[in-house]
MARSE-332363 format. One record per atom (N, C-alpha, C): residue number from 1; residue in three letters; atom name; x, y, z. Coordinates in steps of 0.001 Angstrom, whole numbers, m for minus. Example, Ala and Ser with C-alpha at 12.3 -4.5 7.8 and 13.67 -1.06 7.14 Angstrom:
% residues 2
{pos->1 code->ALA site->N xx->13190 yy->m5690 zz->7800}
{pos->1 code->ALA site->CA xx->12300 yy->m4500 zz->7800}
{pos->1 code->ALA site->C xx->13200 yy->m3300 zz->7800}
{pos->2 code->SER site->N xx->12850 yy->m2250 zz->7080}
{pos->2 code->SER site->CA xx->13670 yy->m1060 zz->7140}
{pos->2 code->SER site->C xx->12900 yy->30 zz->7870}
END
This chain:
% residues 133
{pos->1 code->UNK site->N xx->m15533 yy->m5069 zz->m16272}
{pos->1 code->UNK site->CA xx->m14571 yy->m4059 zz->m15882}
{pos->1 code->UNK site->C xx->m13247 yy->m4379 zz->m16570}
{pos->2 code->UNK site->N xx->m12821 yy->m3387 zz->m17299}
{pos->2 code->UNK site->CA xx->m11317 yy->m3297 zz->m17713}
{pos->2 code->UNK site->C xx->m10374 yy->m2915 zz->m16917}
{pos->3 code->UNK site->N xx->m8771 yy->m3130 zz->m17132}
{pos->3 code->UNK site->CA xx->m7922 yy->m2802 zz->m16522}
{pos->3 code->UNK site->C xx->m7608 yy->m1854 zz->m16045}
{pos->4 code->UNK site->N xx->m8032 yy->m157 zz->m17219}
{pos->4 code->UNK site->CA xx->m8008 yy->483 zz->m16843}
{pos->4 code->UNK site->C xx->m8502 yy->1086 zz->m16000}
{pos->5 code->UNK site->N xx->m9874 yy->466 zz->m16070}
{pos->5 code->UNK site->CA xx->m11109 yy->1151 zz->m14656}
{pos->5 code->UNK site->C xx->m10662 yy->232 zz->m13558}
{pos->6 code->UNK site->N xx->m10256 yy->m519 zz->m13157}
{pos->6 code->UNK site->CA xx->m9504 yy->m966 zz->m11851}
{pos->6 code->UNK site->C xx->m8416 yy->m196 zz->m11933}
{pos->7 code->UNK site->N xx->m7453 yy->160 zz->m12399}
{pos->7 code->UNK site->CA xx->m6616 yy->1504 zz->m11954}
{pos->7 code->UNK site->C xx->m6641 yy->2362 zz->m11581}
{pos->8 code->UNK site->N xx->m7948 yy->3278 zz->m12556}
{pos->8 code->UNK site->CA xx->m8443 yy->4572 zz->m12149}
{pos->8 code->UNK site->C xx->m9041 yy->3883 zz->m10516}
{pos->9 code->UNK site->N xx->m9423 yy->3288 zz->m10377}
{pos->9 code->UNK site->CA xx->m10299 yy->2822 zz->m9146}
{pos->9 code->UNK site->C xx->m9015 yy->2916 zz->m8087}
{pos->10 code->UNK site->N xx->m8009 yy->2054 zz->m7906}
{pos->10 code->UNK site->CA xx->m7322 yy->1990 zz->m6872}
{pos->10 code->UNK site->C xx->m6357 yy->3212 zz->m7075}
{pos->11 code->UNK site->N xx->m6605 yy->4034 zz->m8024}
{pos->11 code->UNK site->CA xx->m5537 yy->5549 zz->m7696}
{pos->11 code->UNK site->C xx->m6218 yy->6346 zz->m7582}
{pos->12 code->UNK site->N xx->m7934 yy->6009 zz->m7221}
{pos->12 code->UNK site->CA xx->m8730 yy->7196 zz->m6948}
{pos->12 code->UNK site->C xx->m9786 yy->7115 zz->m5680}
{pos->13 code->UNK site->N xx->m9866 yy->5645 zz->m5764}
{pos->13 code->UNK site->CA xx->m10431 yy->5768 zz->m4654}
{pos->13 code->UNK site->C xx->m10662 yy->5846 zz->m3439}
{pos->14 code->UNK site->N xx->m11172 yy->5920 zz->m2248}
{pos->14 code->UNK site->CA xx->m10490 yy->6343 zz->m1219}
{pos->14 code->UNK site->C xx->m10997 yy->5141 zz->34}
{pos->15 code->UNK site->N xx->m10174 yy->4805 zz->1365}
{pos->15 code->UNK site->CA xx->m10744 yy->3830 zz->1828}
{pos->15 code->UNK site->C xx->m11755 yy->3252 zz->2349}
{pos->16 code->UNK site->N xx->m12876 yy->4365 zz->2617}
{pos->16 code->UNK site->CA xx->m14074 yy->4241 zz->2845}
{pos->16 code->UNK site->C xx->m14810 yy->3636 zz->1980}
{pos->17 code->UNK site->N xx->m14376 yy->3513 zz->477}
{pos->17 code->UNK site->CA xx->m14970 yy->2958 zz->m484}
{pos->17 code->UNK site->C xx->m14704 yy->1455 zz->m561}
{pos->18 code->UNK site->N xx->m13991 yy->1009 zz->389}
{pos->18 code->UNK site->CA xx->m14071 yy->m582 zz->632}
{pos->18 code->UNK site->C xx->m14482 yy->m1276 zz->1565}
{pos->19 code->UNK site->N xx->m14685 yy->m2333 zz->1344}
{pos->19 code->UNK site->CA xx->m14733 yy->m3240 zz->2916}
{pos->19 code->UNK site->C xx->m13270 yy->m3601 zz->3596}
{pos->20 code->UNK site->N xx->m13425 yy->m3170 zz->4831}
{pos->20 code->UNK site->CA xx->m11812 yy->m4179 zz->5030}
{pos->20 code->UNK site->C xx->m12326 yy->m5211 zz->6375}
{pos->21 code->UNK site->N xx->m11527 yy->m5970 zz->5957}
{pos->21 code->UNK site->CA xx->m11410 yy->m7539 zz->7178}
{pos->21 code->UNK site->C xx->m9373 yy->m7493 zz->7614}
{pos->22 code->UNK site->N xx->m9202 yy->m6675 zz->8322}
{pos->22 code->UNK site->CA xx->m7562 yy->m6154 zz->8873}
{pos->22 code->UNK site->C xx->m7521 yy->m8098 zz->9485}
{pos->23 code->UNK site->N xx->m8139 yy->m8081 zz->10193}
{pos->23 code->UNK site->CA xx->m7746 yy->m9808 zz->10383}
{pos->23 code->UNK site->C xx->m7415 yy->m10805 zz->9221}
{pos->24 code->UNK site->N xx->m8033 yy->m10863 zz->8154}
{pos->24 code->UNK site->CA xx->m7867 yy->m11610 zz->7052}
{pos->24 code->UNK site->C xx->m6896 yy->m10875 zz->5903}
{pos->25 code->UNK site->N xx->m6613 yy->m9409 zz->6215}
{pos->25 code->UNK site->CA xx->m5758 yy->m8972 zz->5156}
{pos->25 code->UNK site->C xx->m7092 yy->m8726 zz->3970}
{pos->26 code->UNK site->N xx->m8289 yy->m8524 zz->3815}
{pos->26 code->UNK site->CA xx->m9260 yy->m8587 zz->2734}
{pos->26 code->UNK site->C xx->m9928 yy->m7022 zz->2184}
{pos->27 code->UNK site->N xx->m9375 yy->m6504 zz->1285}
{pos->27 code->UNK site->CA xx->m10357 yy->m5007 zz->1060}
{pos->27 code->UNK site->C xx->m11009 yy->m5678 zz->0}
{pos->28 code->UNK site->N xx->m12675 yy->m5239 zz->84}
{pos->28 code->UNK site->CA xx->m13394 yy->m5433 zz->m1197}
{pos->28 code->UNK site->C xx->m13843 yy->m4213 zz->m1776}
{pos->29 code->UNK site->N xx->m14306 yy->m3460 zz->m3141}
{pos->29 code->UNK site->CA xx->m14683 yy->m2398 zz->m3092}
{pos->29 code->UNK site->C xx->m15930 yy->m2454 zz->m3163}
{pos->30 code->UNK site->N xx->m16876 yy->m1437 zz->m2615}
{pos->30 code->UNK site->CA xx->m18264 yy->m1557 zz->m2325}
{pos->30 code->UNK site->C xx->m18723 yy->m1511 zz->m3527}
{pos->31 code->UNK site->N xx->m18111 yy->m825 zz->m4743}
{pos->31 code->UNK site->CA xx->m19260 yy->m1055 zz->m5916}
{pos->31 code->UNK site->C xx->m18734 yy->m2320 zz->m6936}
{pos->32 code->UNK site->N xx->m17925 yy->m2954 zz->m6423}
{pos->32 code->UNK site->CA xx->m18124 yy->m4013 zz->m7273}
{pos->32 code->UNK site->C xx->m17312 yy->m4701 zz->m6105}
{pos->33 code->UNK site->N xx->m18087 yy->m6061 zz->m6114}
{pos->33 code->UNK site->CA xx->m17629 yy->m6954 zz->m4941}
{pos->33 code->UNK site->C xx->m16530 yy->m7921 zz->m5448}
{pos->34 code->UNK site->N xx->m16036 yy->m7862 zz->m6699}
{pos->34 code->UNK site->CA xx->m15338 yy->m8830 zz->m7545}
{pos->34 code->UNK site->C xx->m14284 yy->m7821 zz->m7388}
{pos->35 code->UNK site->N xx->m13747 yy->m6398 zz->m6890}
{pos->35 code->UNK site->CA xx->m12755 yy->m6707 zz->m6786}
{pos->35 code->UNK site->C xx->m12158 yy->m6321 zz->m5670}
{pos->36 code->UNK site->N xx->m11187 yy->m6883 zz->m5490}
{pos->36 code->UNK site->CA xx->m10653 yy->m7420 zz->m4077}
{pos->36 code->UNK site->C xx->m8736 yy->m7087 zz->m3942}
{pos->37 code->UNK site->N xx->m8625 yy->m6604 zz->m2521}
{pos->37 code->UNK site->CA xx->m7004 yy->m6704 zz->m2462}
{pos->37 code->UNK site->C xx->m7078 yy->m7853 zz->m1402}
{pos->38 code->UNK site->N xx->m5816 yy->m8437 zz->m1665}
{pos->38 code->UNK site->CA xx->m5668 yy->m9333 zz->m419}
{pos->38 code->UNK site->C xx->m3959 yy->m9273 zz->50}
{pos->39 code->UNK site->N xx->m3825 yy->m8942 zz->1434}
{pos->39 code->UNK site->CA xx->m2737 yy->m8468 zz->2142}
{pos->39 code->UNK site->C xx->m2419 yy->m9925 zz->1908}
{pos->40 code->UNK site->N xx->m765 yy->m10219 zz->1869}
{pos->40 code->UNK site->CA xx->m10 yy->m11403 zz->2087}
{pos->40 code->UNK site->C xx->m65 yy->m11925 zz->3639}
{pos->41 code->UNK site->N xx->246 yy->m13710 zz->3635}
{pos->41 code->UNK site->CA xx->216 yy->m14007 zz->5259}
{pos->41 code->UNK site->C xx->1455 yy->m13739 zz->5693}
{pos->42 code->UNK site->N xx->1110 yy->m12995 zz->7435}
{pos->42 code->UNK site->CA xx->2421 yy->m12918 zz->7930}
{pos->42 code->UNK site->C xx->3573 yy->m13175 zz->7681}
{pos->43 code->UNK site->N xx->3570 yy->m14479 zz->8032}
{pos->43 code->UNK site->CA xx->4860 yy->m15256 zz->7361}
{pos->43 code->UNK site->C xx->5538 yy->m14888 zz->6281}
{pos->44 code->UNK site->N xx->5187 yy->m14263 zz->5489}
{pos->44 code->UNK site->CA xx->5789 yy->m13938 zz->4357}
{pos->44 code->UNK site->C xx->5930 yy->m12319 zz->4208}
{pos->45 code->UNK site->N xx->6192 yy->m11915 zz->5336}
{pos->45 code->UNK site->CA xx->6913 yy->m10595 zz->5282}
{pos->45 code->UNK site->C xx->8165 yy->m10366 zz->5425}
{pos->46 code->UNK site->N xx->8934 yy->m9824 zz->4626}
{pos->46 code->UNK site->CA xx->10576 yy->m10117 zz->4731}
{pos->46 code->UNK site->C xx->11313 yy->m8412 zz->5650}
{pos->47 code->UNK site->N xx->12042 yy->m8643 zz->6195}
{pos->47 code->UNK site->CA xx->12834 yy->m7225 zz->6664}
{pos->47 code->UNK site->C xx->13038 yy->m6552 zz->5981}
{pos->48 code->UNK site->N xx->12935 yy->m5307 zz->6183}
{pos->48 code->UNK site->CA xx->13006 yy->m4560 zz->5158}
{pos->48 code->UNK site->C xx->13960 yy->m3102 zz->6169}
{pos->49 code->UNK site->N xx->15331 yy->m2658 zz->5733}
{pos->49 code->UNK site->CA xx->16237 yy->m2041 zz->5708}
{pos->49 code->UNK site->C xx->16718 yy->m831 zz->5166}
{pos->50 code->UNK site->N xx->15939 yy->m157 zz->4151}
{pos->50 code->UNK site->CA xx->16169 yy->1056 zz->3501}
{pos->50 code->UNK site->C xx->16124 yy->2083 zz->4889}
{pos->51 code->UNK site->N xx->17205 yy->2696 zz->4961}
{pos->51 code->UNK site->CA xx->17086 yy->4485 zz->5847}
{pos->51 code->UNK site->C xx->15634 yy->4973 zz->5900}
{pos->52 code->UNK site->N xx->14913 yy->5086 zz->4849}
{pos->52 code->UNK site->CA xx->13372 yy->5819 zz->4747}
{pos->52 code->UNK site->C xx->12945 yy->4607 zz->5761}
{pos->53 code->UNK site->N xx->12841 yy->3822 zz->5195}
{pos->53 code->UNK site->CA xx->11673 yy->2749 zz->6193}
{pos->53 code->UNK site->C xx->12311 yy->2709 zz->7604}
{pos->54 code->UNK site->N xx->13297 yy->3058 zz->8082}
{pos->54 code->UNK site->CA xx->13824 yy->2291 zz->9481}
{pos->54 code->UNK site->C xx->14174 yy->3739 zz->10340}
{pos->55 code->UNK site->N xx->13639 yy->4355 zz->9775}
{pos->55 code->UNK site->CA xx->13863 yy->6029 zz->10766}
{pos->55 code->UNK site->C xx->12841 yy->6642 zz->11358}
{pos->56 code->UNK site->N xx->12119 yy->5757 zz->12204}
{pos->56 code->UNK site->CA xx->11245 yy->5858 zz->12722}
{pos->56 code->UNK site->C xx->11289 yy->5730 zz->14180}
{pos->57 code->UNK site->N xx->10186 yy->6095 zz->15380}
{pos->57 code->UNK site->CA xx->10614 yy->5693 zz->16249}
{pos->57 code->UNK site->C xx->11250 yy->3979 zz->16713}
{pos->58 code->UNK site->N xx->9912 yy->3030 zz->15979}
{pos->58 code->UNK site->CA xx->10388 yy->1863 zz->15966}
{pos->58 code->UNK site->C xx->10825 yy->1520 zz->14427}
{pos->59 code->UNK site->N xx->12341 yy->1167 zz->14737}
{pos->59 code->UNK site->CA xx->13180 yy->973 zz->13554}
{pos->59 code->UNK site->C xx->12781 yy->m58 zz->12659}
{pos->60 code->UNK site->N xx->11970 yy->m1667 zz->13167}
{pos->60 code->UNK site->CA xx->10961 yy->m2386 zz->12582}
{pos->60 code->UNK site->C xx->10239 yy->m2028 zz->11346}
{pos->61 code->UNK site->N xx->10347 yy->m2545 zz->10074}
{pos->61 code->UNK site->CA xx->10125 yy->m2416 zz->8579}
{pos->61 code->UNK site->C xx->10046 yy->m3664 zz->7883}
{pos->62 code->UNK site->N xx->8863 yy->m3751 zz->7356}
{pos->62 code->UNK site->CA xx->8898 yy->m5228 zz->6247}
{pos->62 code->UNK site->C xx->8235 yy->m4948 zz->5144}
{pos->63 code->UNK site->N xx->8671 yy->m5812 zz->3966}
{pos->63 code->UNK site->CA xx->8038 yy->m5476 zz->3664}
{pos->63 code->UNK site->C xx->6578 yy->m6468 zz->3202}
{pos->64 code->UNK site->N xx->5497 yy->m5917 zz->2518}
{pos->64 code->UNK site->CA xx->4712 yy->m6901 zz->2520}
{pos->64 code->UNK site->C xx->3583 yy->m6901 zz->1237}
{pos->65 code->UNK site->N xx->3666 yy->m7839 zz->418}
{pos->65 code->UNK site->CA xx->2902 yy->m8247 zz->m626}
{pos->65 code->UNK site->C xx->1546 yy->m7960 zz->m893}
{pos->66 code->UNK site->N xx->991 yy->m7319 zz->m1448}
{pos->66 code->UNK site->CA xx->m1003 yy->m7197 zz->m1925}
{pos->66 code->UNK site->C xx->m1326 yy->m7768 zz->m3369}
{pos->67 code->UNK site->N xx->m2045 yy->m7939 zz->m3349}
{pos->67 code->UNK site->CA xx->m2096 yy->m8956 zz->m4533}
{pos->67 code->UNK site->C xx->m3821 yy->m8610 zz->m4753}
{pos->68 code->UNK site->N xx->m3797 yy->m8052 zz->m6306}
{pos->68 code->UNK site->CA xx->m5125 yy->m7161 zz->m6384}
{pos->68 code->UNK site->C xx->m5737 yy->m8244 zz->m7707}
{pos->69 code->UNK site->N xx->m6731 yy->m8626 zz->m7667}
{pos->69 code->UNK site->CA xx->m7937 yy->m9228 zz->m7812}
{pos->69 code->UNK site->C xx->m9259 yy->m8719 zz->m8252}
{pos->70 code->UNK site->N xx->m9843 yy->m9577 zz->m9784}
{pos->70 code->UNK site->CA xx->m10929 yy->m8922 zz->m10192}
{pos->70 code->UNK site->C xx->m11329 yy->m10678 zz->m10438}
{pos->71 code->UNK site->N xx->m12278 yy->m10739 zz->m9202}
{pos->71 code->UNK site->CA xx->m13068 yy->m12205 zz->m9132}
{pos->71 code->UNK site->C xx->m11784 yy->m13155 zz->m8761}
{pos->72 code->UNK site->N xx->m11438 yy->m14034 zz->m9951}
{pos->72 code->UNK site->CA xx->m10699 yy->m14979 zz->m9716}
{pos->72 code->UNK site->C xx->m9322 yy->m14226 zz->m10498}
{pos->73 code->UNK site->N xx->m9404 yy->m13583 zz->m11303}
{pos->73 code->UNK site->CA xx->m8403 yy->m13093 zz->m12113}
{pos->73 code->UNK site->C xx->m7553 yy->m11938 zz->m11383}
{pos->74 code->UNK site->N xx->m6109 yy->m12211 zz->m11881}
{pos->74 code->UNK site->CA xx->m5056 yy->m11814 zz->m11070}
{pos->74 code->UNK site->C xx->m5417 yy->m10313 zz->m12107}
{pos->75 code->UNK site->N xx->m5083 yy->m9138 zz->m11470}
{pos->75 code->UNK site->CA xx->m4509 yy->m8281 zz->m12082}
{pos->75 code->UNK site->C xx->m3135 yy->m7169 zz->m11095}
{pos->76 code->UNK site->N xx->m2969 yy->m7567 zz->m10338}
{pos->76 code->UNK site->CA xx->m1583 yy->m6743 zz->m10365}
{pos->76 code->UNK site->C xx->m1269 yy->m6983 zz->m8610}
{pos->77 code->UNK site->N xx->223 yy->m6734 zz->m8395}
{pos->77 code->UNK site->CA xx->573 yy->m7040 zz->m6973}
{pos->77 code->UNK site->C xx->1495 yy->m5996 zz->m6904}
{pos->78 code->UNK site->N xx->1502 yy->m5389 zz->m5866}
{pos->78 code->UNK site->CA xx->2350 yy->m4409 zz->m5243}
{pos->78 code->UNK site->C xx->2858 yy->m4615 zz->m3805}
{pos->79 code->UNK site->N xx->4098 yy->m4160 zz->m3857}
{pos->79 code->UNK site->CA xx->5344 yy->m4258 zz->m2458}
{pos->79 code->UNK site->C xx->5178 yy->m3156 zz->m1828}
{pos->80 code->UNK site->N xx->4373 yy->m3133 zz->m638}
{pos->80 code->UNK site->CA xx->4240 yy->m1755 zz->m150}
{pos->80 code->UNK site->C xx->5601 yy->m2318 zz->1820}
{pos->81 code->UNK site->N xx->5497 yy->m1135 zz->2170}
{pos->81 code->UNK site->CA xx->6684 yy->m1187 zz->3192}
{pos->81 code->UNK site->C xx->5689 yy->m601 zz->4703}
{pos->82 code->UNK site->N xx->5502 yy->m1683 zz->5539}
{pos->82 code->UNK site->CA xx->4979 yy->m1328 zz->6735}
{pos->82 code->UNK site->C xx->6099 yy->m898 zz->7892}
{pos->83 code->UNK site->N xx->5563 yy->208 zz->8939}
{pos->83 code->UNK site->CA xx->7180 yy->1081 zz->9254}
{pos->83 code->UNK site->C xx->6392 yy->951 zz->10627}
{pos->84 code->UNK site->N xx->7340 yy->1261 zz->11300}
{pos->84 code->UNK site->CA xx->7252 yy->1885 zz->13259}
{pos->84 code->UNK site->C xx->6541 yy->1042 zz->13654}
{pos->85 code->UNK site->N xx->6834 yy->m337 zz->13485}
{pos->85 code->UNK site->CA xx->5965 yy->m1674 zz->13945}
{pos->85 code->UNK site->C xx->4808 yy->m1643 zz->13886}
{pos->86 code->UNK site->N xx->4253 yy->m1355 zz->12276}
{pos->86 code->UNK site->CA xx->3191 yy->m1187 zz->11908}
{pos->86 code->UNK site->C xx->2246 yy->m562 zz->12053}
{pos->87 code->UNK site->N xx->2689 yy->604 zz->12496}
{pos->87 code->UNK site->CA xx->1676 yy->2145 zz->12623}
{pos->87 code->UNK site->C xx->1801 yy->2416 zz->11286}
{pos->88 code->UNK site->N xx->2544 yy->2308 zz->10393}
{pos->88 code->UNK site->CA xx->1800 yy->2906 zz->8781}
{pos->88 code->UNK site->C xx->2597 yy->1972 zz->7717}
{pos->89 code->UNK site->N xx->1576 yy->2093 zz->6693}
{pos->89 code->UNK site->CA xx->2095 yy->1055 zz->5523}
{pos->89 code->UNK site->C xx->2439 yy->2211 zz->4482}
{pos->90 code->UNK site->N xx->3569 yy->2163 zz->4113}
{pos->90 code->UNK site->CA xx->4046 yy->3158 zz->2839}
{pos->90 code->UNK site->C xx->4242 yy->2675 zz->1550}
{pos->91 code->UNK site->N xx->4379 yy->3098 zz->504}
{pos->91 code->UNK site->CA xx->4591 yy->2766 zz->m1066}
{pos->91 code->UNK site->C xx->6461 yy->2475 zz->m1145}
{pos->92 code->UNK site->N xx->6735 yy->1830 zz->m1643}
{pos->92 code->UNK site->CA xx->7991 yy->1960 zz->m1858}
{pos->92 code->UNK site->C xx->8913 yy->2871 zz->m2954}
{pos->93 code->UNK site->N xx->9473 yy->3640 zz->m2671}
{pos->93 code->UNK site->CA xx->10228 yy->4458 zz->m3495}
{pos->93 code->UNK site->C xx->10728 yy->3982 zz->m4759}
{pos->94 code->UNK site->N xx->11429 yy->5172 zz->m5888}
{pos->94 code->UNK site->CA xx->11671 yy->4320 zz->m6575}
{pos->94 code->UNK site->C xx->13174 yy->3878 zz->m7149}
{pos->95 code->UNK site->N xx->14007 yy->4001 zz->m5670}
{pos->95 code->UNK site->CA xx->15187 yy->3362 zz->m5409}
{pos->95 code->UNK site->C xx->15272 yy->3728 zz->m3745}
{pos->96 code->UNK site->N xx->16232 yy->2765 zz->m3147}
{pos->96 code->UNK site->CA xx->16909 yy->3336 zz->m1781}
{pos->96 code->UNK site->C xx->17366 yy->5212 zz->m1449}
{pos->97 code->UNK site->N xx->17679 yy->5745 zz->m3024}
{pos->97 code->UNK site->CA xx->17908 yy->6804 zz->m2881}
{pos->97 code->UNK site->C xx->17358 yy->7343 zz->m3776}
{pos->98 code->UNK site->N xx->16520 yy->7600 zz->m4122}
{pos->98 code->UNK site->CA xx->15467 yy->7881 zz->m5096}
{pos->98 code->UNK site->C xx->14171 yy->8129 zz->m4557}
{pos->99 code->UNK site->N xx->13982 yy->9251 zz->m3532}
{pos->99 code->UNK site->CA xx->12703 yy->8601 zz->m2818}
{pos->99 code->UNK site->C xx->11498 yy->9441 zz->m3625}
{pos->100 code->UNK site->N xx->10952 yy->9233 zz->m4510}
{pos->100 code->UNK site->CA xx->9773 yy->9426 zz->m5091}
{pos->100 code->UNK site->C xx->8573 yy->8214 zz->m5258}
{pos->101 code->UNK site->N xx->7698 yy->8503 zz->m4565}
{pos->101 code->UNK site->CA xx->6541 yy->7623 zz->m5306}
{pos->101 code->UNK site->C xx->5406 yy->8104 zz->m6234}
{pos->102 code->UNK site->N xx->5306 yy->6918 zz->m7069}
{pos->102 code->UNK site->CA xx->3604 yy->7284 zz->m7411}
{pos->102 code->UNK site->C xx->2683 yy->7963 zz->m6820}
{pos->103 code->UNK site->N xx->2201 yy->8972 zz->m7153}
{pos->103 code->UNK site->CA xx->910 yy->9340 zz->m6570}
{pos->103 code->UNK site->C xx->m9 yy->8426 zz->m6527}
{pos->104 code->UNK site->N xx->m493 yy->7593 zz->m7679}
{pos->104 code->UNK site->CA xx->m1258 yy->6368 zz->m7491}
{pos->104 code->UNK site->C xx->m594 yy->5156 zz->m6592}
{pos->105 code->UNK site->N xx->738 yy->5326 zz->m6097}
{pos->105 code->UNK site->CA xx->990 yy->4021 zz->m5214}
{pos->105 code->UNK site->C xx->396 yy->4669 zz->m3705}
{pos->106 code->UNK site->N xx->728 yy->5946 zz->m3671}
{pos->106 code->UNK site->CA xx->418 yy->6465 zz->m2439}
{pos->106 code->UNK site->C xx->m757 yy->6591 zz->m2068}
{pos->107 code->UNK site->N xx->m2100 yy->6680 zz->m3101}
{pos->107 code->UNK site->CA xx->m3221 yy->5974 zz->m3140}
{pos->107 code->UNK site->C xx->m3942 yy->4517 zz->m2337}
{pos->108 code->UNK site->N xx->m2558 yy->4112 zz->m3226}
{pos->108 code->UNK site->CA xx->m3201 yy->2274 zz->m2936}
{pos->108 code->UNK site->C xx->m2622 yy->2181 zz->m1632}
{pos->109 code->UNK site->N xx->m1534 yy->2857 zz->m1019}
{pos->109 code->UNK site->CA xx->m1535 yy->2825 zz->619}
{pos->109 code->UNK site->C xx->m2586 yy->2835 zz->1321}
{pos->110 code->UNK site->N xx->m3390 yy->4548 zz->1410}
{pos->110 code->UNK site->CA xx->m4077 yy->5041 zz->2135}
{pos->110 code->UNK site->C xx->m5030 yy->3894 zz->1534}
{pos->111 code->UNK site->N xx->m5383 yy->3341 zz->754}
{pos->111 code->UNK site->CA xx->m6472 yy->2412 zz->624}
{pos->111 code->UNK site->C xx->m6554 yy->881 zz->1723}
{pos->112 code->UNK site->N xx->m5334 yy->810 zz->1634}
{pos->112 code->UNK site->CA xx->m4699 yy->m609 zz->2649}
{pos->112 code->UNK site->C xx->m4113 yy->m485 zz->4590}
{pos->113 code->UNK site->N xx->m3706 yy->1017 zz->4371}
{pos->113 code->UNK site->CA xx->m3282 yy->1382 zz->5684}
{pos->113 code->UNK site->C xx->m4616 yy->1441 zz->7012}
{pos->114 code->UNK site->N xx->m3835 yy->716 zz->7684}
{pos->114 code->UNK site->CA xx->m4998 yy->260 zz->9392}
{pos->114 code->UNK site->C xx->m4237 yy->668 zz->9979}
{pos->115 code->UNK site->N xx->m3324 yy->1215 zz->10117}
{pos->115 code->UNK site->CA xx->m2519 yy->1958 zz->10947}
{pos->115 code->UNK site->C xx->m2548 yy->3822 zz->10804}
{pos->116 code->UNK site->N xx->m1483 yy->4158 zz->11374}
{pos->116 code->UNK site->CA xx->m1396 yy->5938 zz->11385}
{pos->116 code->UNK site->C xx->m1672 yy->6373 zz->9923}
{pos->117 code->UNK site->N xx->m1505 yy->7765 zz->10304}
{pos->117 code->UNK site->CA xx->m1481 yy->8925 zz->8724}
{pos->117 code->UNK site->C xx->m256 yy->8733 zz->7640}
{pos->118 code->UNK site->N xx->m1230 yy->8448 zz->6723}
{pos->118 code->UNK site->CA xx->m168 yy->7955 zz->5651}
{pos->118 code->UNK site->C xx->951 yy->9357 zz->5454}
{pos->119 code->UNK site->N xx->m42 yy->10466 zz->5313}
{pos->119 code->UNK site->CA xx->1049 yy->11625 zz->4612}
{pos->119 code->UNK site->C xx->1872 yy->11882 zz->5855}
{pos->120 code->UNK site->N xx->1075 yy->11845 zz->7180}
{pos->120 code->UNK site->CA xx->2443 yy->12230 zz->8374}
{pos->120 code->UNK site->C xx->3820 yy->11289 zz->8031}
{pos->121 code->UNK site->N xx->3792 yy->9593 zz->7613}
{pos->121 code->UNK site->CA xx->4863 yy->9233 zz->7819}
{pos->121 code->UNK site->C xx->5242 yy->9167 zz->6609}
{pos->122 code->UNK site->N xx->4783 yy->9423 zz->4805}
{pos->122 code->UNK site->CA xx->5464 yy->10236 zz->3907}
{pos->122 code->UNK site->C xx->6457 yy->10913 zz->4697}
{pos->123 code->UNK site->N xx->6211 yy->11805 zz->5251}
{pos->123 code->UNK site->CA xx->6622 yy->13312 zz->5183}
{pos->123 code->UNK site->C xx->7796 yy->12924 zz->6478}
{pos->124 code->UNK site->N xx->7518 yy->11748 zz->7482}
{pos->124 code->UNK site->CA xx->8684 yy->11419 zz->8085}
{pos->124 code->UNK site->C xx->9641 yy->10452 zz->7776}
{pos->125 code->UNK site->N xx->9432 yy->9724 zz->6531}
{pos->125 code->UNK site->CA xx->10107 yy->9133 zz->5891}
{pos->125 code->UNK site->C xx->10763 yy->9504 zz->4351}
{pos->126 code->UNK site->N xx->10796 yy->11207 zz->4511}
{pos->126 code->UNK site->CA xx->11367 yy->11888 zz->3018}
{pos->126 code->UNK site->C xx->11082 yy->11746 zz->1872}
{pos->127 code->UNK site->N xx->9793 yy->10666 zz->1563}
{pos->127 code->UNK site->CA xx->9162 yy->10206 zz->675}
{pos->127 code->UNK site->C xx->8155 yy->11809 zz->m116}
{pos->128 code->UNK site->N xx->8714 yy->11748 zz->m1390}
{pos->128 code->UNK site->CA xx->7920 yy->12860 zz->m1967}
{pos->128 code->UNK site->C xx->7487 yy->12248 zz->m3249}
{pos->129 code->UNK site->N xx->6034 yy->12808 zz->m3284}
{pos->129 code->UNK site->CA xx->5290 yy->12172 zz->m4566}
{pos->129 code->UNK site->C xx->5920 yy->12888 zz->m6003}
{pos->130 code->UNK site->N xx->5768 yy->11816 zz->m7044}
{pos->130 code->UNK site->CA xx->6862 yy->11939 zz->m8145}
{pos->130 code->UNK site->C xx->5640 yy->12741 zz->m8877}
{pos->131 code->UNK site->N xx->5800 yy->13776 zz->m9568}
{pos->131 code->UNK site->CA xx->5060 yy->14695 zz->m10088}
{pos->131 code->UNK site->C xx->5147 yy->14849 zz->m11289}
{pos->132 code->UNK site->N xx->5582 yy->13316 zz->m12070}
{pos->132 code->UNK site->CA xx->5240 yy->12750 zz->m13099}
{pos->132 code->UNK site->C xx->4444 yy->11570 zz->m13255}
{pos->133 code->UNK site->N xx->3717 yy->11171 zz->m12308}
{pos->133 code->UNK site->CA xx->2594 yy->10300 zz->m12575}
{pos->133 code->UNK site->C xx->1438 yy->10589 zz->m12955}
END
């Protein structure tokens, strides 16, 4: 597998197409078991303060590390932002006031999110997909 087909994969595929272990932080994808996201440990979630992330009922926001994996080989890590004391994990914008994301980051959410509806808290956190990806 090339880089690119792990891309197309995590901006297309959807979460049923993995295994998840929410206790261990572990998604594997069912058609190839080599590759793997792995959520960061607790501990290493930092506060996270942007207006979008903290306008929620619970103002609670961190953010938190994934770190994507083909076997042993690193291929890419993303900062996604867990909101309302972890009822949903969002993509991060692409400034404090800039709120556009990737369509493919908003992907790799709904791929990782164990919590609520990704597009409900898009859509309550002003987050609009950038319609140049």
């Amino acid at each position: 597998m090339n880089l690119e087909e792990v891309k197309k994969i995590l901006s297309e595929s959807q979460q049923k197409d993995w295994i998840i272990d929410d206790e261990s932080g572990s998604f594997t994808y069912k058609d190839d078991l080599n590759l793997h996201i792995e959520r960061a440990q607790y501990e290493t979630y930092r506060d996270f303060n942007e207006p979008w992330a903290t306008s929620h009922p619970d103002p609670k926001a961190v953010a938190v590390e994934y770190t994507v994996k083909y076997g042993s080989s690193f291929v890419d890590k993303k900062t996604l932002v867990s909101v309302d004391g972890h009822r949903a994990t969002l993509p991060m914008p692409k400034s404090a006031t800039d709120l556009h994301v990737k369509k493919s980051d908003i992907n790799f959410a709904k791929i990782v999110n164990v919590g609520g509806n990704v597009d409900e808290y898009l859509n309550r956190a002003g987050l609009v997909e950038d319609s140049n990806d």
